[in-house]
Kinemage of the C-alpha trace (Angstrom):
@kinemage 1
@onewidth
@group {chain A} dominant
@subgroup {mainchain}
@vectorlist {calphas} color= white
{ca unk a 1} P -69.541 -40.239 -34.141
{ca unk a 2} L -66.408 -42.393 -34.158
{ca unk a 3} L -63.805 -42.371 -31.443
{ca unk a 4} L -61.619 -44.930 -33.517
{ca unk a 5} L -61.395 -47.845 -35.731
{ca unk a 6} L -59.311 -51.255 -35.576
{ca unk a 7} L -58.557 -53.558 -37.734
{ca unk a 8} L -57.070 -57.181 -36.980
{ca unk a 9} L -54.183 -58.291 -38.420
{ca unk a 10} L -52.208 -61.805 -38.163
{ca unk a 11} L -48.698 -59.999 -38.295
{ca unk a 12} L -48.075 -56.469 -36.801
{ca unk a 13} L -44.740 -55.493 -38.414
{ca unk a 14} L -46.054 -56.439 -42.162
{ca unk a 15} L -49.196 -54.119 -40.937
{ca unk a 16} L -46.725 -51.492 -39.577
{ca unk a 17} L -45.289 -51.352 -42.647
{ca unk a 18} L -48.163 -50.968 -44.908
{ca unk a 19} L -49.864 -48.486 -43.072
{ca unk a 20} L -46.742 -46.645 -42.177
{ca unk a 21} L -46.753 -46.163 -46.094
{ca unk a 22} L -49.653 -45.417 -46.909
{ca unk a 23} L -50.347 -42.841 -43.812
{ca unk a 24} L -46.808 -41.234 -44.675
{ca unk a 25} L -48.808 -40.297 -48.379
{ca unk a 26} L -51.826 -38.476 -46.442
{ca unk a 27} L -49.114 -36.520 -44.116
{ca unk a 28} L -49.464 -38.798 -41.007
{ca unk a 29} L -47.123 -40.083 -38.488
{ca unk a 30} L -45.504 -43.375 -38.368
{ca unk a 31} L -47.489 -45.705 -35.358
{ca unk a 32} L -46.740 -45.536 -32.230
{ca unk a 33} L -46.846 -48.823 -30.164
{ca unk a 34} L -48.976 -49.253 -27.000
{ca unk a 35} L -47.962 -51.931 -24.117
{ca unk a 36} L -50.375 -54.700 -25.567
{ca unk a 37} L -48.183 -54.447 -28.992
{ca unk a 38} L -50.956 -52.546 -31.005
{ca unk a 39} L -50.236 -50.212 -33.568
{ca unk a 40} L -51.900 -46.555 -33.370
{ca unk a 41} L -51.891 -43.846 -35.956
{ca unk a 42} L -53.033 -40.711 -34.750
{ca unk a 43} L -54.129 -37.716 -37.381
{ca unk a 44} L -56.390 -34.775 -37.793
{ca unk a 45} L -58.338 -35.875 -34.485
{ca unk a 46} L -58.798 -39.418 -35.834
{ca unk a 47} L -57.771 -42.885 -34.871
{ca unk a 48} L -56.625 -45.943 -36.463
{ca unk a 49} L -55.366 -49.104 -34.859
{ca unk a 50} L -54.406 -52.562 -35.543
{ca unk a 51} L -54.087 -55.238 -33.030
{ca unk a 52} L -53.810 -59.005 -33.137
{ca unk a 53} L -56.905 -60.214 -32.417
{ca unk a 54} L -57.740 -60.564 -28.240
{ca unk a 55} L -59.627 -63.443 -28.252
{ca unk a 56} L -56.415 -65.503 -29.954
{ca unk a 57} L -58.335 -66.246 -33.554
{ca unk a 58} L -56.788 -65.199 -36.619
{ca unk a 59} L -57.404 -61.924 -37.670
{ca unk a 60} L -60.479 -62.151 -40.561
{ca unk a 61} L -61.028 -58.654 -42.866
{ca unk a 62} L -65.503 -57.878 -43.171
{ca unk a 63} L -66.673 -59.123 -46.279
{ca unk a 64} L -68.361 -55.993 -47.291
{ca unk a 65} L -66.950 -53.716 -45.169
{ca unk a 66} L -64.899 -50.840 -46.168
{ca unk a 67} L -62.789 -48.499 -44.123
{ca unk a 68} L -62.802 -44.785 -45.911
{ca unk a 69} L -60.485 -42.127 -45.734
{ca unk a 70} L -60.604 -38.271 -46.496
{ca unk a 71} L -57.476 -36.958 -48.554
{ca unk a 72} L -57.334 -33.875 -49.926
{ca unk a 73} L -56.492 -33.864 -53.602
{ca unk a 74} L -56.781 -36.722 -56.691
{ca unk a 75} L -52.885 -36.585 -56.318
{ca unk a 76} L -52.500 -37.283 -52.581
{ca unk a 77} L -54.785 -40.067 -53.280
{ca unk a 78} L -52.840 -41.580 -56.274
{ca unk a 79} L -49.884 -41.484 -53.756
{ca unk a 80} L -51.897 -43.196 -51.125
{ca unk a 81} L -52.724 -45.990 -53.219
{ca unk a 82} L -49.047 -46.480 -55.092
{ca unk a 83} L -47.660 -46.403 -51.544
{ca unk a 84} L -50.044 -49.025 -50.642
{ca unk a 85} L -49.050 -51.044 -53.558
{ca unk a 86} L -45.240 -50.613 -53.372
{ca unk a 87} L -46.042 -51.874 -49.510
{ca unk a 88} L -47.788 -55.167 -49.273
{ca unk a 89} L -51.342 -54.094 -50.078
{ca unk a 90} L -53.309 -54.830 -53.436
{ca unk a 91} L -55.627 -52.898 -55.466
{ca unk a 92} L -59.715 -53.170 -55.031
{ca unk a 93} L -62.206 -52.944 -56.978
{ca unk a 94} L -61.753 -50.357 -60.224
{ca unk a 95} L -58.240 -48.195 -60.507
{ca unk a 96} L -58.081 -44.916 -58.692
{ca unk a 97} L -60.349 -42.017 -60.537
{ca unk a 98} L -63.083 -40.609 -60.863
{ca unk a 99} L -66.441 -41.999 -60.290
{ca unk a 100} L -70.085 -40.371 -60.103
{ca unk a 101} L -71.710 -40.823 -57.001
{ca unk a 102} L -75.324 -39.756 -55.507
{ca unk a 103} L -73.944 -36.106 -54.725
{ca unk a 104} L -72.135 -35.834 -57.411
{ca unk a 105} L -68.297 -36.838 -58.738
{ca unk a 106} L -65.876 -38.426 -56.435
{ca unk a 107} L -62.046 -39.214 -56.779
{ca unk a 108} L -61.604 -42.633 -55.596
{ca unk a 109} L -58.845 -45.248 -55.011
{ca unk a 110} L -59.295 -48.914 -53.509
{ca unk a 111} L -56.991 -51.201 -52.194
{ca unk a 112} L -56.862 -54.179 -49.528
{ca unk a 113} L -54.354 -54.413 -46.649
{ca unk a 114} L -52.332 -57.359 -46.200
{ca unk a 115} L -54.639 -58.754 -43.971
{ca unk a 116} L -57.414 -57.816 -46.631
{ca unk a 117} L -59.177 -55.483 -44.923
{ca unk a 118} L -60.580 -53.152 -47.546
{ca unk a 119} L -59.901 -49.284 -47.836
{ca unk a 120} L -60.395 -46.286 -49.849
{ca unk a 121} L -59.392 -43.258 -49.968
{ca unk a 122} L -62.329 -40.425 -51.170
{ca unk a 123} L -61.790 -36.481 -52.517
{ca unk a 124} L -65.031 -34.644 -52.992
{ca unk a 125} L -64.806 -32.953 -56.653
């Protein structure tokens, strides 16, 4: 259903560096750069960007909007999130564990960029 998703972000190398981190813990690449300066991160057939915003604005995260993530252990995810820490991000909501959902229990961690876009990382138990 999704070709890609992009986030704004008011400065690209803090970005870069946060996502660089926290990618690195779910076995991505580092970004590559395209000729308008955004950042893309390329992985198991998905995409994630991060541009400044076209239209000159600052960049604004969705209130109530979350951007999820597969990964594929409770591990990997604790790693995703400490990486996000150590790198400019904060943690959301409750700390990473488990959590029982409508289809039963989920490992989940929360944090925000530094732009404060929300994300989460979620492992099917």
């Amino acid at each position: 259903m999704f070709s890609h998703i992009m986030v704004g972000s008011n400065d690209i190398e803090r970005s870069r560096k946060f996502y660089d981190a926290i990618f690195a813990a779910l076995g991505a690449p580092a970004a590559t750069t395209d000729a308008k300066g955004r950042l893309i991160y390329a992985h198991n057939g998905g995409r994630f960007m991060v541009t400044r915003p076209i239209d000159g604005k600052p960049a604004t995260h969705a209130n109530g909007g979350t951007i999820g993530f597969a990964v594929d252990s409770p591990e990997q995810a604790k790693a995703w999130h400490t990486a996000g820490v150590a790198h400019g991000g904060s943690s959301a909501e409750d700390p990473p564990g488990i959590r029982q959902g409508a289809a039963g229990q989920l490992y989940l961690a929360y944090l925000r960029d530094p732009d404060g876009n929300k994300l989460c990382v979620v492992k099917r138990l």
